[in-house]
VOPAGU-2260 file (C-alpha; in pm, 1 decimal, decimal comma):
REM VOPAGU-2260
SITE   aa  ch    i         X         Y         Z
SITE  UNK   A    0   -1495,0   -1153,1    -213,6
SITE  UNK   A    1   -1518,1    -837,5     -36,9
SITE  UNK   A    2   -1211,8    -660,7      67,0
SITE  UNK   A    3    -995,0    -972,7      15,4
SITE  UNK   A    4    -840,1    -911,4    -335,2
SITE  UNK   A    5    -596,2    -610,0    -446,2
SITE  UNK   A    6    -795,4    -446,0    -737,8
SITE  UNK   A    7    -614,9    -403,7   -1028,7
SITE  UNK   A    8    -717,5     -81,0   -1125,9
SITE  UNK   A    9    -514,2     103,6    -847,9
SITE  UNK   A   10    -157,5     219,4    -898,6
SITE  UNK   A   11      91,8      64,0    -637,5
SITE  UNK   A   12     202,5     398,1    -490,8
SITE  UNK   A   13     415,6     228,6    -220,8
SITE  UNK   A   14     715,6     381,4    -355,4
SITE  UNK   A   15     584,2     688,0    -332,3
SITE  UNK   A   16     480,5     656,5      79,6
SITE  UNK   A   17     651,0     833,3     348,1
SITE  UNK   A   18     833,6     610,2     576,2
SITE  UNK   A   19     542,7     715,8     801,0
SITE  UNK   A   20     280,7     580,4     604,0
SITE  UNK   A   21     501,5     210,0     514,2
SITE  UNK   A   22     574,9     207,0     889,2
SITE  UNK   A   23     199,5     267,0     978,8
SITE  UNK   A   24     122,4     -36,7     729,3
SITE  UNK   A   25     363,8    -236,7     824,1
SITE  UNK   A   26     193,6    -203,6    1196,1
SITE  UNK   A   27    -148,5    -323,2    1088,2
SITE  UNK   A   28     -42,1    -575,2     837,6
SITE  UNK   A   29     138,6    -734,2    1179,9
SITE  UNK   A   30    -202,1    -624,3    1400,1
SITE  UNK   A   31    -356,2    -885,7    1132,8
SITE  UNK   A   32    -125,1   -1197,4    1118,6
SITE  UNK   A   33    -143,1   -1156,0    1536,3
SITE  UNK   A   34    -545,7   -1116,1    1485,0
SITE  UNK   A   35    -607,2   -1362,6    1252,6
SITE  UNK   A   36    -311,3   -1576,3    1214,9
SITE  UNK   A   37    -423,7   -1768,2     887,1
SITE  UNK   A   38    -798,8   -1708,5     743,5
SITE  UNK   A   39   -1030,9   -1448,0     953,0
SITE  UNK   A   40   -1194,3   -1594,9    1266,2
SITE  UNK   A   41   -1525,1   -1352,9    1178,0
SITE  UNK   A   42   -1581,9   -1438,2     825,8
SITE  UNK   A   43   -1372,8   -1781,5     692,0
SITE  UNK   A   44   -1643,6   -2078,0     618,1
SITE  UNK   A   45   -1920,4   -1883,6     603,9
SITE  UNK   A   46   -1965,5   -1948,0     231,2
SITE  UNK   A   47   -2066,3   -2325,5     281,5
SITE  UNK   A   48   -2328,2   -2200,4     534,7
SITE  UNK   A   49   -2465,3   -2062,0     183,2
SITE  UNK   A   50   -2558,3   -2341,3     -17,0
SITE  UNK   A   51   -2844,3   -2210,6    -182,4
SITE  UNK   A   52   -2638,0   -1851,1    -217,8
SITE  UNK   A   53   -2888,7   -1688,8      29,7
SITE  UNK   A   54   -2835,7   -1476,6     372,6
SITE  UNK   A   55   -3048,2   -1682,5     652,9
SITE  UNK   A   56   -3054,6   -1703,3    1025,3
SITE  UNK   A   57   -2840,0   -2018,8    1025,4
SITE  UNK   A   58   -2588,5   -1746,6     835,8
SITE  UNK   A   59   -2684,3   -1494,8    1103,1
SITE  UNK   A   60   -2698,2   -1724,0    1434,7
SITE  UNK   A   61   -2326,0   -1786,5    1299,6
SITE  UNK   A   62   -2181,4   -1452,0    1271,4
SITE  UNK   A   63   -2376,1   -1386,8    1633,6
SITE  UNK   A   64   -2193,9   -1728,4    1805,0
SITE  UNK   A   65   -1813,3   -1615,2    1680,0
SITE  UNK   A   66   -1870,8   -1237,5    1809,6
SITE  UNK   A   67   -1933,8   -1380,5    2137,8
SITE  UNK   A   68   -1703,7   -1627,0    2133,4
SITE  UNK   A   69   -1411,4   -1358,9    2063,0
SITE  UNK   A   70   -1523,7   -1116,4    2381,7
SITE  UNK   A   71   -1733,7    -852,3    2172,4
SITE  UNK   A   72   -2016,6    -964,4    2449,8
SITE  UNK   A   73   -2394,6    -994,6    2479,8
SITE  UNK   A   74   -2516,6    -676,1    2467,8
SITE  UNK   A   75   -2287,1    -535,7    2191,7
SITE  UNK   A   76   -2323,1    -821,6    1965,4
SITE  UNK   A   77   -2702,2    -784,9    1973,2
SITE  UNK   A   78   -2659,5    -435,3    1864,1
SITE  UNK   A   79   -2404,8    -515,7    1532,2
SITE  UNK   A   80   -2688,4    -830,8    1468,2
SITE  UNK   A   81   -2973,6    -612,3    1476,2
SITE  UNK   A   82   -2870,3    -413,7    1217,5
SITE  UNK   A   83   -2756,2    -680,2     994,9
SITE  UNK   A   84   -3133,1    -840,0    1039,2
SITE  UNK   A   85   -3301,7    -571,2     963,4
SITE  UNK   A   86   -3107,0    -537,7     631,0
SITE  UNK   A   87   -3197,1    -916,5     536,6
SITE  UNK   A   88   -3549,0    -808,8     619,3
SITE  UNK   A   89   -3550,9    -557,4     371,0
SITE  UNK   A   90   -3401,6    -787,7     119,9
SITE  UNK   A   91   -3066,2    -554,1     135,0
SITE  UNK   A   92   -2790,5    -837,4     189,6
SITE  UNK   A   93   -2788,9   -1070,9    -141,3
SITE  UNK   A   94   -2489,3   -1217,9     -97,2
SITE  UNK   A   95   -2189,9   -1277,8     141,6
SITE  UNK   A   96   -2014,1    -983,6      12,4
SITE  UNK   A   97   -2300,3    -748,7      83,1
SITE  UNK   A   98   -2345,4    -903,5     432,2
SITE  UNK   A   99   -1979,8    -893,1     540,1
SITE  UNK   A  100   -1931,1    -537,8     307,6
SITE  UNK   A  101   -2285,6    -461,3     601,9
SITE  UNK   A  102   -2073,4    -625,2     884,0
SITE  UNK   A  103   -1751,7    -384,8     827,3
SITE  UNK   A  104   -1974,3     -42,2     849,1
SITE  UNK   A  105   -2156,6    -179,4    1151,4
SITE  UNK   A  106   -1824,9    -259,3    1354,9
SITE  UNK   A  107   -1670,9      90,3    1195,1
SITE  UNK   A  108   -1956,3     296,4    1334,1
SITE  UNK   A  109   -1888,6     155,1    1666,0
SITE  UNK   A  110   -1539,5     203,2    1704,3
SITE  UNK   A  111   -1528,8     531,6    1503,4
SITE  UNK   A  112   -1607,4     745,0    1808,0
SITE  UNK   A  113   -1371,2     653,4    2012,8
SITE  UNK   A  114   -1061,7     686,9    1733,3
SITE  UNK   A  115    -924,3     965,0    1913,7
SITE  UNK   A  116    -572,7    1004,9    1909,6
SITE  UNK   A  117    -406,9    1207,1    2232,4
SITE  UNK   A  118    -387,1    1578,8    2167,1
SITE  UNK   A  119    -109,5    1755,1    2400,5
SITE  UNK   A  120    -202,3    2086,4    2486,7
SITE  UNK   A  121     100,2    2321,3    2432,7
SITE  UNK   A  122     -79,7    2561,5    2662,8
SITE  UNK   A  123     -33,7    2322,2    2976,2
SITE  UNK   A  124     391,2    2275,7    3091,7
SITE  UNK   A  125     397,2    2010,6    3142,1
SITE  UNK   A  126     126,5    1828,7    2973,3
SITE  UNK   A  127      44,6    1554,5    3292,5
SITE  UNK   A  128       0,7    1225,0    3149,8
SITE  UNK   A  129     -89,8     971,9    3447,1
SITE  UNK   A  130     -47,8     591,2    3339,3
SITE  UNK   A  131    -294,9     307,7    3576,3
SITE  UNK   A  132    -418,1     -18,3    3489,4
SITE  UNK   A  133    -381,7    -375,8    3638,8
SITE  UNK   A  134     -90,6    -565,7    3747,7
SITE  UNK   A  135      84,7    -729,0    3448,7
SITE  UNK   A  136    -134,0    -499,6    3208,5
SITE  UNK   A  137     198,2    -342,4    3086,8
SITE  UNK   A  138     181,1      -1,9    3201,3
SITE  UNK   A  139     569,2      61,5    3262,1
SITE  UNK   A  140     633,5     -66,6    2866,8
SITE  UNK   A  141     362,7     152,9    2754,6
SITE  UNK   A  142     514,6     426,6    2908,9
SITE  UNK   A  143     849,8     371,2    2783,1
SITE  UNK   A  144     694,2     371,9    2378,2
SITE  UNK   A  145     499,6     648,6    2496,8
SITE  UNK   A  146     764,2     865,0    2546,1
SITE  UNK   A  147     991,1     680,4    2269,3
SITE  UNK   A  148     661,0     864,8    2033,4
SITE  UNK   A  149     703,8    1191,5    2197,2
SITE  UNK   A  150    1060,5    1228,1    2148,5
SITE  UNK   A  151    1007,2    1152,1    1778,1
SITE  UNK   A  152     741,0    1440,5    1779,4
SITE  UNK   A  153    1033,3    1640,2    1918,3
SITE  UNK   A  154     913,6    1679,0    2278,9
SITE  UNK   A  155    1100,2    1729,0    2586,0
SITE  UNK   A  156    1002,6    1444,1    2865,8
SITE  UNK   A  157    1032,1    1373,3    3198,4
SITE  UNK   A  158     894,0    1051,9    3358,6
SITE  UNK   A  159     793,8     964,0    3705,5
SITE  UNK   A  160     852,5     631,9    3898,6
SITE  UNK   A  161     531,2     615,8    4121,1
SITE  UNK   A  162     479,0     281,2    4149,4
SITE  UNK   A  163     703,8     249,6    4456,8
SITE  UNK   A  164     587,4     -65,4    4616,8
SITE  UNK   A  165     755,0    -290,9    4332,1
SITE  UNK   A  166    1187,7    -213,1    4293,2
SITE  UNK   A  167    1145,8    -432,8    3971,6
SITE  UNK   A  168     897,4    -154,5    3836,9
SITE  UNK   A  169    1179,9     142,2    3892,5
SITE  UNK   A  170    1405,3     -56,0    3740,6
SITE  UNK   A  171    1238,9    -164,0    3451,7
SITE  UNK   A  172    1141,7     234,7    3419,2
SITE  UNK   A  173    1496,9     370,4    3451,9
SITE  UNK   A  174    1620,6     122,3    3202,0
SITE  UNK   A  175    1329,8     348,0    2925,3
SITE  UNK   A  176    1466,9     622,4    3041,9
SITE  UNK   A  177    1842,3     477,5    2950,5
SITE  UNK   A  178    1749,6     389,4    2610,1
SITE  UNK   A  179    1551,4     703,3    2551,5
SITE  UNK   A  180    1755,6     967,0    2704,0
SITE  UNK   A  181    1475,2    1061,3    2921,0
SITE  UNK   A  182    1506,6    1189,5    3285,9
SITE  UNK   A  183    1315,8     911,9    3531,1
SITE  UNK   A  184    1245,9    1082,8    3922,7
SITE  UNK   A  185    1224,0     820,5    4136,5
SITE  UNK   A  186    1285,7     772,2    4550,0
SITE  UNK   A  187    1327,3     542,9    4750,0
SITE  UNK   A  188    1092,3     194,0    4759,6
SITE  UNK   A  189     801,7     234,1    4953,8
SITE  UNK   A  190     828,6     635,0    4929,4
SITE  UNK   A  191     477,7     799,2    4913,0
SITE  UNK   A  192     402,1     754,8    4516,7
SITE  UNK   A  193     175,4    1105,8    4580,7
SITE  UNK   A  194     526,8    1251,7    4678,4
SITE  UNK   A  195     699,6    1124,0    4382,0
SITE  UNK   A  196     485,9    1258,1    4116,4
SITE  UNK   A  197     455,0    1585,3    4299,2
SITE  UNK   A  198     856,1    1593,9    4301,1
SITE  UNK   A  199     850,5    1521,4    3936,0
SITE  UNK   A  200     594,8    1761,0    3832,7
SITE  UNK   A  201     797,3    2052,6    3972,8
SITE  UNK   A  202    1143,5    1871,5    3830,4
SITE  UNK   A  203     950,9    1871,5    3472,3
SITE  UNK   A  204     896,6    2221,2    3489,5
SITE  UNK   A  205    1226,2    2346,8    3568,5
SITE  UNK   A  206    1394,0    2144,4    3306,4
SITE  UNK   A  207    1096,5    2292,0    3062,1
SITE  UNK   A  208     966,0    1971,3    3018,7
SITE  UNK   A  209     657,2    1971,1    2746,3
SITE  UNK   A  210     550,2    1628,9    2883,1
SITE  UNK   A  211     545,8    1423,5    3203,6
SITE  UNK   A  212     447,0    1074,1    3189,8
SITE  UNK   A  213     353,9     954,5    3547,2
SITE  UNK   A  214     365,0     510,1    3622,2
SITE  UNK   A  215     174,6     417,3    3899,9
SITE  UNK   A  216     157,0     107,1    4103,0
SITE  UNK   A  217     -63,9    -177,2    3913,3
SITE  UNK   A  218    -348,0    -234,5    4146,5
SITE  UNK   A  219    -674,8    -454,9    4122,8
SITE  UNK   A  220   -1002,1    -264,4    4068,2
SITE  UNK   A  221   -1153,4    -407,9    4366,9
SITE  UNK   A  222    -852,3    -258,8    4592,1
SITE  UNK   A  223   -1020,2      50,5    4741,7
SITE  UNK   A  224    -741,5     158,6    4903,9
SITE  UNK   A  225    -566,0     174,7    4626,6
SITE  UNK   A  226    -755,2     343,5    4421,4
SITE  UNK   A  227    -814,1     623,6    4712,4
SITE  UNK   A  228    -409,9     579,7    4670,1
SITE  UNK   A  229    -459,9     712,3    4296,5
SITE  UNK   A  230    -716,1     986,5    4412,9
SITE  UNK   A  231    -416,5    1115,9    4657,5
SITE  UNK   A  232    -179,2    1146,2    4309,5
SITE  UNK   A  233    -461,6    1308,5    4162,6
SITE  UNK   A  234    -505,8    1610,7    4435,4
SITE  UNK   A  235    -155,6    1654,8    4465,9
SITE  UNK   A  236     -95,4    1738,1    4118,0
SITE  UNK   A  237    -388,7    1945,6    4112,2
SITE  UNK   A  238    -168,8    2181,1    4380,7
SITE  UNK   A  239      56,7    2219,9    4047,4
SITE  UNK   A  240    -189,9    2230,1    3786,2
SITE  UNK   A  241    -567,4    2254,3    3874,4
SITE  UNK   A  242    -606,3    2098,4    3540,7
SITE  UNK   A  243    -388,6    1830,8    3596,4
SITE  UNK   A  244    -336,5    1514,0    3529,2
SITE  UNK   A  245    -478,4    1634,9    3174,8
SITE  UNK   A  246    -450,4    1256,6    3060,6
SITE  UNK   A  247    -572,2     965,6    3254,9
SITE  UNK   A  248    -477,7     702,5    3081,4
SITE  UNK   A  249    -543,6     357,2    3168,0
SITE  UNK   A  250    -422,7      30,2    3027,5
SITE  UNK   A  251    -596,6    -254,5    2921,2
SITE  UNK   A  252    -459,8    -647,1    2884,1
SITE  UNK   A  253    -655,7    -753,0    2588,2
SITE  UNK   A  254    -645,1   -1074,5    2612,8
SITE  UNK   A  255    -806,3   -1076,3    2951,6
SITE  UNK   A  256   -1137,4   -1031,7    2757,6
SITE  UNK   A  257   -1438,2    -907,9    2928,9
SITE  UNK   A  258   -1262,1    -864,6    3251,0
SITE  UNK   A  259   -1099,1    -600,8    3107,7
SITE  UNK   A  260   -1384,1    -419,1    3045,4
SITE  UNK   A  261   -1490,2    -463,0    3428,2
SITE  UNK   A  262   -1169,4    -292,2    3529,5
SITE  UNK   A  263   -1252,5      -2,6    3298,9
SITE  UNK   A  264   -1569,4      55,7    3412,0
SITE  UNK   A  265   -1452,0      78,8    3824,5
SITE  UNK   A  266   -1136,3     256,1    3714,6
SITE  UNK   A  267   -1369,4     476,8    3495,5
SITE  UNK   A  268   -1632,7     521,0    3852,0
SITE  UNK   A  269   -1318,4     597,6    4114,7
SITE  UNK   A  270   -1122,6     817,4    3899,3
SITE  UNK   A  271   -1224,6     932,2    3585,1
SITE  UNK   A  272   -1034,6     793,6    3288,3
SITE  UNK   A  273    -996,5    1007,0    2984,4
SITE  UNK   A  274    -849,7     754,4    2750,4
SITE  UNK   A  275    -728,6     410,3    2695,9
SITE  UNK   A  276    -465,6     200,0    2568,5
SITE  UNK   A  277    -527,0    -141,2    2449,9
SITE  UNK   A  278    -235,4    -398,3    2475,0
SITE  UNK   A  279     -76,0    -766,2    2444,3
SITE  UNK   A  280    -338,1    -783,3    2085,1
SITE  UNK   A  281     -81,8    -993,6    1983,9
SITE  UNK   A  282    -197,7   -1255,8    2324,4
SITE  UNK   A  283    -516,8   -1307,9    2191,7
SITE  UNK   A  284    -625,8   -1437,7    1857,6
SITE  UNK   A  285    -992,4   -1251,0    1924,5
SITE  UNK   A  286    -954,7    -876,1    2019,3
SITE  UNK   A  287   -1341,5    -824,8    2016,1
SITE  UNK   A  288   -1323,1    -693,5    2346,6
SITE  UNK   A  289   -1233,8    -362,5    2141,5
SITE  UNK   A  290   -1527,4    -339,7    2031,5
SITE  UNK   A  291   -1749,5    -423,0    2415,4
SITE  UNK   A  292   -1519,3    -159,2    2564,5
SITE  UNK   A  293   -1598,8      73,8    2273,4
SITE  UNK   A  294   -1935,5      34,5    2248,5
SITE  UNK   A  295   -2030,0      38,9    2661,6
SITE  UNK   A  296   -1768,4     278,4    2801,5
SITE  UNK   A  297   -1738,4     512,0    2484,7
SITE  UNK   A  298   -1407,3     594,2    2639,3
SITE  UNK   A  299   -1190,3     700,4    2370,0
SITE  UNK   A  300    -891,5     455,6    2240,4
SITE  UNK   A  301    -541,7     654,7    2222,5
SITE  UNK   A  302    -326,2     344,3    2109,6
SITE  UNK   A  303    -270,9     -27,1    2050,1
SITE  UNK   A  304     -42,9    -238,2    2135,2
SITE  UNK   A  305      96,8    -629,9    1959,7
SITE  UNK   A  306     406,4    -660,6    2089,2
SITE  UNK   A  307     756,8    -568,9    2271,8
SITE  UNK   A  308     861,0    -372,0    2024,0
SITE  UNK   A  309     846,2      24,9    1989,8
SITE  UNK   A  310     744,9     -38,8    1649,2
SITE  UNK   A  311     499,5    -255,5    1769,1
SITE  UNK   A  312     305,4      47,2    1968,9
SITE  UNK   A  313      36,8     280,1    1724,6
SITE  UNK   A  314    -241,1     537,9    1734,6
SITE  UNK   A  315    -570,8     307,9    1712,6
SITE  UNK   A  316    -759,1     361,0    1374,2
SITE  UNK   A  317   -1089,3     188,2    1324,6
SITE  UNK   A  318   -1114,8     138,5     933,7
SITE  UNK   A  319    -793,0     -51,8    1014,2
SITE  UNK   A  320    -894,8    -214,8    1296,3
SITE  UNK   A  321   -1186,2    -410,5    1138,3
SITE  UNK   A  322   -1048,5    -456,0     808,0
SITE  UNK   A  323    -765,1    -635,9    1039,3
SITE  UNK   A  324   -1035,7    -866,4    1149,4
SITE  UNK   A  325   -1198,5    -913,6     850,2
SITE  UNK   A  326    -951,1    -931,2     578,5
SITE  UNK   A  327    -744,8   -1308,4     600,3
SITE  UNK   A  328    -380,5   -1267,9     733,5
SITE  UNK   A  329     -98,1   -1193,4     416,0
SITE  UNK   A  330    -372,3    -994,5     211,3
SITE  UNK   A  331    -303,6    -654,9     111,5
């Protein structure tokens, strides 16, 4: 069956991979036991729906039923069904291994877009990463992998405490910056988060800084004042940098479903997000909301998230992505 058996043809070369490449592996082989956690949700059963060996509606209405059911929503699902009916139409799909071998290049060509991995422009010091996103979203831990990644890629880093109205949040930042060496400006609780960042901008500089990653305070989308609050960070660090904050990165929950394309869209309208971060895979047992948020917002996907771990933190790739979804858990 398609894409669920090793072929036997190709050399096992897994001696021969960097520790890169086994580490990069090992991250999507996890991405699909926390995904799938047994057979795949998309595809398992769907071989008794073909008694008579042939590609129907009932076959069709199926697939469309368990793509809503795992947040890929309305509108997108229509779009990945279309296609597949118009290749029964023509006859194209004779099997389940054509239709789900169909299915994998129509969820590929919608995430493929928005596989873009952060670039950090050497030509801006520093580069002005700003972190936002929801309360509980898990902005401060994707911060502290963030800059875990950048100190691997042998960057200097400074980080900025601006979400000043929680303690626990400083804290929780200052103990990254412990365990990664890495400089954390802070003040005092309460202190104007604007004022913060600004402080930390010029501290980044001086200490010739290549990157400054900048927490803010997890607010809802519907808070206008905070999100004016955000606007205020923005304009200061424009007195710095007219360019900056060159990344505006916001972070998604992923297992709050299509909510969490709701707060993408109004943080997308009030501020202007540049790219996203998709977390907490590893809390749903779904993640088609990948796929809603790529396919409406077209906002491109930096990383991924399933877990705690640093390890457990990776550039989003789409080939991987689906075949994570469509391949059962504990096949290579």
């Amino acid at each position: 069956m398609f894409g669920f058996k090793k072929s036997s043809t190709t050399p096992d070369n897994s001696q021969a991979q960097t520790g890169s490449e086994q580490a990069k592996l090992g991250f999507f082989a996890r991405l699909r036991e926390k995904l799938n956690r047994g057979p795949s949700w998309l595809t398992t059963d769907l071989l008794t729906l073909l008694p008579g060996g042939k590609i129907d509606d009932a076959v069709l209405d199926e697939l469309e039923m368990r793509l809503i059911g795992a947040d890929v929503g309305v509108e997108t699902t229509e779009r990945i069904l279309k296609g597949l009916r118009k290749k029964v139409a023509r006859s194209e799909l004779a099997d389940l291994e054509a239709l789900l071998g169909a299915l994998r290049t129509e969820l590929i060509d919608i995430l493929k877009p928005v596989q873009q991995p952060l670039h950090i422009d050497a030509t801006k010091q520093p580069f002005v990463i700003l972190v936002i996103g929801v309360n509980g979203a898990g902005k401060t831990t994707t911060i502290g992998k963030l800059a875990r990644r950048m100190l691997d890629e042998q960057r200097k880093v400074v980080l900025a405490a601006g979400d000043t109205f929680r303690a626990a949040a400083v804290e929780q930042l200052q103990v990254w910056g412990e365990r990664n060496g890495v400089p954390v400006i802070a003040q005092a609780a309460g202190a104007d988060p604007a004022a913060v960042v600004f402080d930390a901008y010029q501290s980044a500089q001086a200490r010739g800084a290549q990157v400054m990653i900048a927490d803010t305070a997890g607010r809802l989308h519907t808070q206008t004042n905070l999100m004016d609050e955000l606007k205020k960070v923005k304009r200061v660090l424009a007195r710095n940098d007219a360019s900056a904050p060159h990344e505006l990165l916001l972070v998604l929950d992923g297992s709050q479903g299509q909510n969490a394309l709701q707060q993408a869209k109004l943080f997308h309208q009030a501020v202007g997000v540049t790219g996203v971060v998709i977390t907490k895979l590893d809390g749903t047992a779904k993640g088609g909301i990948v796929f809603s948020l790529a396919d409406q917002l077209k906002l491109p996907i930096r990383f991924i998230g399933i877990g705690e771990g640093v390890e457990d933190f990776d550039v989003f790739n789409a080939e991987n992505y689906v075949d994570a979804l469509l391949k059962p858990s504990g096949i290579a």
